[in-house]
N, C-alpha and C positions, 0 to 999 in steps of 0.2 A: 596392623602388626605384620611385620614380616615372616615369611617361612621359617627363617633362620632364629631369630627372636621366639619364635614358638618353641623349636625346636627344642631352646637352651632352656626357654621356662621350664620344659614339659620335663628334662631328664635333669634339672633342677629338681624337680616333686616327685619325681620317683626315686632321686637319689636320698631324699631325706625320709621318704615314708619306707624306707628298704627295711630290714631286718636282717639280723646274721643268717645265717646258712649254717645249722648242726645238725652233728647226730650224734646218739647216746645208746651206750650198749644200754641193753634190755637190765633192769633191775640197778644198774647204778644211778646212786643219789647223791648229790655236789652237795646235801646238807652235813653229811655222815664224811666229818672231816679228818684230814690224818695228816698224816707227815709227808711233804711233797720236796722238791725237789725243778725249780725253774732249768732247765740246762741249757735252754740258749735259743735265740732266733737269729737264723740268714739275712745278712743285711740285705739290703734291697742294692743291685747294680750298680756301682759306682756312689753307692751311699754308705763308706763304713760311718760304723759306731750306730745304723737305724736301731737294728737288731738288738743291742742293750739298752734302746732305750722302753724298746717292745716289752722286753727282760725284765726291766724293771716296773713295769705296768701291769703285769699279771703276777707279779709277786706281790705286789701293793693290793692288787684286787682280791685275791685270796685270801692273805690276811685278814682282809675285811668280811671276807664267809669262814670266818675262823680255823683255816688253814696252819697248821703247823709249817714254814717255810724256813729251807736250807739258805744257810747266809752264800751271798752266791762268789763272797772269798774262796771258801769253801769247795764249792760244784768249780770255781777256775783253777783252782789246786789240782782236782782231782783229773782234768781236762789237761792238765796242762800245756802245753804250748801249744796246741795245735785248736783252731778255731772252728767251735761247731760247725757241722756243714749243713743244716737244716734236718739229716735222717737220724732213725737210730732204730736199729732191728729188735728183734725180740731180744735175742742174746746178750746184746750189747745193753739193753733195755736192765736186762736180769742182773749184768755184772755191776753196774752203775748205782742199781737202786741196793745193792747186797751192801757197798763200799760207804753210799750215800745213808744207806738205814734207814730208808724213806719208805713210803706207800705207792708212791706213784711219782711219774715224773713228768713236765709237762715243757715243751719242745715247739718251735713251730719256723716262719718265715716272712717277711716282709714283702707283699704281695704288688705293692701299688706304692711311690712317692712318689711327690710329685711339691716342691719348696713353694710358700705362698709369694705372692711375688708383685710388682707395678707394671704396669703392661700401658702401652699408649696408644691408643686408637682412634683414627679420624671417623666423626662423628658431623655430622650436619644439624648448624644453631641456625634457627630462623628469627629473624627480626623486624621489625616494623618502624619506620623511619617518618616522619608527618613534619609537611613542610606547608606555611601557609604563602597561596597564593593572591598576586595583587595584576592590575593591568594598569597601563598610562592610559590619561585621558586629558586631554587638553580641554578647558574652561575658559570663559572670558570670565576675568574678572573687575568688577566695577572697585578700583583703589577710592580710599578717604577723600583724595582730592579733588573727586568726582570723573575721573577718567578709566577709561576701559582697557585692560588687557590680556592677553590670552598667558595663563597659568598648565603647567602640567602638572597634574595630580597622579599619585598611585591609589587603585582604588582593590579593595580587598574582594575576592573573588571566590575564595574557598578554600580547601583543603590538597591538598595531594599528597595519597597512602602509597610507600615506597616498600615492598617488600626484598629484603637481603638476606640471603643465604648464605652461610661459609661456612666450611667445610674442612674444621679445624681442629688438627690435633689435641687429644684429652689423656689423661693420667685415669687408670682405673686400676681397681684392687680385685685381684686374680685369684683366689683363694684355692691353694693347696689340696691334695688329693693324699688319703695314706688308708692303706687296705694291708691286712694282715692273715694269716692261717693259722691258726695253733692245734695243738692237740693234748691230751692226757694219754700216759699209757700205765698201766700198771706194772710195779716194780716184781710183782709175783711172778708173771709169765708173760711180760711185754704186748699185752692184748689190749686194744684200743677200748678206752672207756670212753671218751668224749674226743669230736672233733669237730671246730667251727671256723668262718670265715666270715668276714665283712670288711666291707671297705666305705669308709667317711668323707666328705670334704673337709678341710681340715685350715683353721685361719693358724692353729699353735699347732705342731707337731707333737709336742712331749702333752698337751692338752686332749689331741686326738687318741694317742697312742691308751690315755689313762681311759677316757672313752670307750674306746671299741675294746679293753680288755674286760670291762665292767659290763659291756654292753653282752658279749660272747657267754662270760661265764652266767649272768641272769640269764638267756637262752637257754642254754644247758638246765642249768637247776628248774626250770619249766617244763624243761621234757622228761623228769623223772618216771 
């Protein structure tokens, strides 16, 4: 096995045995659920529309730990025209959740995309090729009518093992990369309750994105 071949296995298997990266204020519990408020994630560079789809994965996931969650017609209304930019201060935090009549609001950024994709890489096929061989040999041979003449025969001799190499372009499946930030803050006085990060390989993006939101918020609820 190659250097390089090791390499990819190696951070192949720490990619999947990763875990999110959180922290949780002291004394908050993700079980003790209320009224929230998604308001938006930064698409990723030259990736619009990531960011709601992010948006739309931690509102799904919430729900699912019985979350009261603002319809996000709603939280675009209140935004209007202007496109979250990934912050939001305390203040900003306090006016938002006052308007929204939420508990908390929960914000974050699209950290890592990366589209899954065909890639084609020349690859070296080895082959084995077996040809059998023969040699001439001249014989006298005595004909029916009782006369003699010399005949050529081919006579079988053995094997020969041909090994071929080529070294030819192949189609591979490249799988996607998609890493995220979020956070919770509280609608009270805009003080960080939860914040986590991870990032997936990823073969469906809107598959990853439901992923790593479900994946974040079970971290969080672990470290009550």
């Amino acid at each position: 096995m190659s250097r390089a071949t090791f390499a990819v296995l190696l951070l192949a298997a720490l990619s999947a045995c990763a875990a999110p990266s959180v922290a949780v204020k002291k004394g908050f519990d993700l079980s003790r659920s209320g009224r929230v408020a998604v308001i938006g994630f930064r698409d990723y560079p030259g990736r619009r529309g990531s960011g709601e789809i992010v948006a739309g994965a931690f509102e799904q996931a919430l729900l699912a730990r019985g979350w009261d969650v603002v319809e996000r017609d709603q939280v675009k209304e209140l935004l209007g025209e202007r496109r979250f930019g990934g912050r939001l201060g305390a203040e900003r935090a306090k006016r938002l959740g006052a308007k929204l009549g939420v508990d908390a609001l929960v914000y974050g950024r699209v950290t890592d995309l990366a589209v899954p994709r065909e890639a084609f890489v020349r690859g070296a096929s080895v082959s084995e090729r077996v040809e059998p061989l023969y040699r001439r040999r001249e014989d006298r041979v005595r004909r029916p009518d009782g006369t003699w003449v010399n005949e050529d025969r081919e006579i079988f001799t053995g094997w020969r093992r041909t090994r071929v190499v080529r070294n030819d372009p192949r189609a591979v499946d490249v799988e996607g990369r998609l890493g995220v930030s979020a956070r919770m803050v509280s609608a009270s006085d805009g003080s960080v309750l939860w914040s986590g990060s991870e990032a997936v390989d990823a073969s469906s993006f809107a598959d990853a994105a439901d992923d790593l939101a479900s994946s974040i918020l079970k971290a969080v609820a672990a470290r009550r």
